[in-house]
C-alpha positions in Angstrom: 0.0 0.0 0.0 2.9 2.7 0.9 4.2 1.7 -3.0 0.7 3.0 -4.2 0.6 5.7 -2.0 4.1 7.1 -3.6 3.5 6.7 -7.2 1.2 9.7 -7.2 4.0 12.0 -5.6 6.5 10.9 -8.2 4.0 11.9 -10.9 3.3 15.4 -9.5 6.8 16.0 -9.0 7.4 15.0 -12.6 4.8 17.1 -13.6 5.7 20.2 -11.9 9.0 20.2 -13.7 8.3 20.2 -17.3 11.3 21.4 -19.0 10.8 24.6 -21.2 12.6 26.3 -24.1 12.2 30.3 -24.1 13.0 32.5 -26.8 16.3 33.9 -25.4 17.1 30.2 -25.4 17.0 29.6 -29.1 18.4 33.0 -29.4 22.1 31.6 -27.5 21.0 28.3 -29.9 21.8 30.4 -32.3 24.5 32.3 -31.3 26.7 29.3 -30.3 26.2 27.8 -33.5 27.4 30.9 -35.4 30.8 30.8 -33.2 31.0 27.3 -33.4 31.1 27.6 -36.7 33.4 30.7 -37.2 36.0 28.3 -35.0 35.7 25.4 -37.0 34.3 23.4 -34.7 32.3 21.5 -37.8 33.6 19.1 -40.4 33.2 20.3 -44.2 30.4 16.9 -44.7 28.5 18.4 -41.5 28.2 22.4 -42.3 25.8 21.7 -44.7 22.8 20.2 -41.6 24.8 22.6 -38.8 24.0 25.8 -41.2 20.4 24.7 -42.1 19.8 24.1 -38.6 21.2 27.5 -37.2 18.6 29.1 -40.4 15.4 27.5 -39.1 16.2 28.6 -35.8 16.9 32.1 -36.6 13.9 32.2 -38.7 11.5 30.8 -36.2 13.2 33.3 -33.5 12.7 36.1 -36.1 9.2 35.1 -36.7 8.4 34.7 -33.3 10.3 38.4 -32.3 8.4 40.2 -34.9 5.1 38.9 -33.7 5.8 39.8 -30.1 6.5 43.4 -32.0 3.0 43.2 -33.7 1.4 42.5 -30.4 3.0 45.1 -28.5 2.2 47.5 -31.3 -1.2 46.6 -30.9 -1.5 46.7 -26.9 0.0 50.1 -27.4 3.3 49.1 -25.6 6.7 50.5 -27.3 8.9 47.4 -25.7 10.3 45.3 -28.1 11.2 41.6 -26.8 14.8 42.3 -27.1 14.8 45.5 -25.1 13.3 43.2 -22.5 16.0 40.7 -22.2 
């Protein structure tokens, strides 16, 4: 009975913990790419996936930057999401 009684804990504590990717995040994605990259951390064979990953990620950033924009602009505030961080 004490076994049943602990199962539920473990789920709420594994629940209250959900892991979660911000903005700013993706942003340093980015950036650590970009100097990786300018080091030579990369192989000729793997710049090809390293570059279109480090693309998609600064697109989706840019995407989601400019909508945060549009919103502000709407809501009448004159922060922009990078001021903020």
């Amino acid at each position: 009975m004490s076994e049943e009684t602990q199962a539920p804990e473990v789920a709420t504590e594994s629940q209250a913990e959900v892991p979660a990717v911000t903005v700013n995040d993706l942003v340093n994605v980015y950036a650590i790419i970009d100097l990786a990259s300018k080091r030579g951390a990369f192989q000729a064979g793997e710049l090809s996936a390293v570059g279109n990953t480090a693309n998609r990620v600064k697109a989706f950033v840019d995407h989601v930057q400019a909508q945060s924009a549009a919103a502000a602009d709407e809501t009448g505030e004159t922060e922009t999401p990078e001021a903020a961080g």
